[in-house]
C-alpha positions as CSV (number, residue, x, y, z in Angstrom):
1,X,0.0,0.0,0.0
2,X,1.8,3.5,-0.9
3,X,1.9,5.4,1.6
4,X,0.4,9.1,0.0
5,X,-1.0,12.0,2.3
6,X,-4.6,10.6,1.5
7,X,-3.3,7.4,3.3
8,X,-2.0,8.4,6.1
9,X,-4.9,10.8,7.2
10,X,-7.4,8.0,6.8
11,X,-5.5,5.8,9.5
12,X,-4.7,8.5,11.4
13,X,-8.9,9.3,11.2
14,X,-9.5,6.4,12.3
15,X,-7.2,6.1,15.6
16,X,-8.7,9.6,16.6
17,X,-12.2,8.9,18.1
18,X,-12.9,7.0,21.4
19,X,-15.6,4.6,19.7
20,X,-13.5,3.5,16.8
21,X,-10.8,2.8,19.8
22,X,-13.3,0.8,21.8
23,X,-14.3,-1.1,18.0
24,X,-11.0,-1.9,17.5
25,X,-10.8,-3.6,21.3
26,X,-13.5,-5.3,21.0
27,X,-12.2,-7.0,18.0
28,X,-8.8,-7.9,19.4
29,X,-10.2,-11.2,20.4
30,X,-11.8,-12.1,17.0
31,X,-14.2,-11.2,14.3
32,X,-17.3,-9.7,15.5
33,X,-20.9,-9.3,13.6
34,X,-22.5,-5.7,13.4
35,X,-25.3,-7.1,15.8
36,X,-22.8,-7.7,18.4
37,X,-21.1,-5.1,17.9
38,X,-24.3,-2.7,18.7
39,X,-24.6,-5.1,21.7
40,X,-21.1,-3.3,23.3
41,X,-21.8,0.3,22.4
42,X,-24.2,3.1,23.0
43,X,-24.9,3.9,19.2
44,X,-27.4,2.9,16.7
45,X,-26.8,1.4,13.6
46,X,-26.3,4.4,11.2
47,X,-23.2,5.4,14.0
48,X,-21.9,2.0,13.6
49,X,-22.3,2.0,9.8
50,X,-20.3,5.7,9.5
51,X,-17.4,4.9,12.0
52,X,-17.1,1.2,10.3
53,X,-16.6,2.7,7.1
54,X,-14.1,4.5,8.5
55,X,-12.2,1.8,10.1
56,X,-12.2,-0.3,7.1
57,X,-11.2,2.4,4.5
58,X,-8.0,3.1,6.9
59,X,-7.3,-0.7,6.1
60,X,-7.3,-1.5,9.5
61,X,-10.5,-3.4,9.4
62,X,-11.7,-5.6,6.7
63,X,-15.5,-6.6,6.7
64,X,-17.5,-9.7,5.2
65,X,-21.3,-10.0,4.4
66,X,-23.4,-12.6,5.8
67,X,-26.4,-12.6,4.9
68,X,-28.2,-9.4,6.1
69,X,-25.3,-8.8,8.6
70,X,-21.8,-7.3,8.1
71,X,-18.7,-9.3,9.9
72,X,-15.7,-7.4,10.8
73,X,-12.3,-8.6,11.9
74,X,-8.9,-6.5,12.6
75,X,-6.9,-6.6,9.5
76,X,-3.4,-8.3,10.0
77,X,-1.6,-6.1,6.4
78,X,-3.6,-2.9,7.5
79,X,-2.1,-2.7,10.9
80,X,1.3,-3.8,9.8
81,X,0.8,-0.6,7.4
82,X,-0.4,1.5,10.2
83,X,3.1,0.7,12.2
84,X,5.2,1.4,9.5
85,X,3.3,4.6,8.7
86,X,3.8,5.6,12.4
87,X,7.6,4.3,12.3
88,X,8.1,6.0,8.8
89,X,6.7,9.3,10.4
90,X,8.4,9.4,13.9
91,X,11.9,8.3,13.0
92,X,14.0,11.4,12.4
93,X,15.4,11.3,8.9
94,X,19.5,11.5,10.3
95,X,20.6,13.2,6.8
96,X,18.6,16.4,7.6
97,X,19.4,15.8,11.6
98,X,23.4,17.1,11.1
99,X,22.4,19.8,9.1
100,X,22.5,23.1,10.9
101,X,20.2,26.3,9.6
102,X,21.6,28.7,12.1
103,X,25.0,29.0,11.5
């Protein structure tokens, strides 16, 4: 996955709200319908629908249909992308790092 601007703020979008957070817990331990999902939080289904589209357009989440029901499970590649994006952006680029501007 290339790692463009778009990228990055759609991982970063969905990391930055406490319900997506508590989504992604909840599916640490496995996939997890929509219905059971609804079961853990305080939102109805259109909430679910708008911050699961979010989650799974990061590439952190990749979803299923199953009938009338949507199954979601924590994507293995997308959250390998989402460290290396985070490693790519924190580590300081040591080239630039000797350079000094204020002499």
């Amino acid at each position: 996955m290339e790692m463009t601007n778009e990228y990055c703020a759609k991982v970063f979008k969905a990391f930055c709200d406490e319900k997506r957070l508590y989504i992604l817990e909840l599916l640490r331990d496995g996939e997890k319908c929509a219905c059971k999902l609804l079961d853990n939080l305080d939102i109805g289904q259109s909430s679910l629908s708008y911050h699961m589209k979010i989650l799974v357009e990061s590439g952190i989440v990749e979803s299923r249909q199953e009938g009338k029901w949507t199954h979601y499970t924590i994507s293995k590649e997308g959250s390998i992308h989402a460290l290396e994006l985070l490693d790519m952006l924190t580590t300081p680029v040591t080239a630039m790092a000797n350079v000094d501007c204020c002499k």
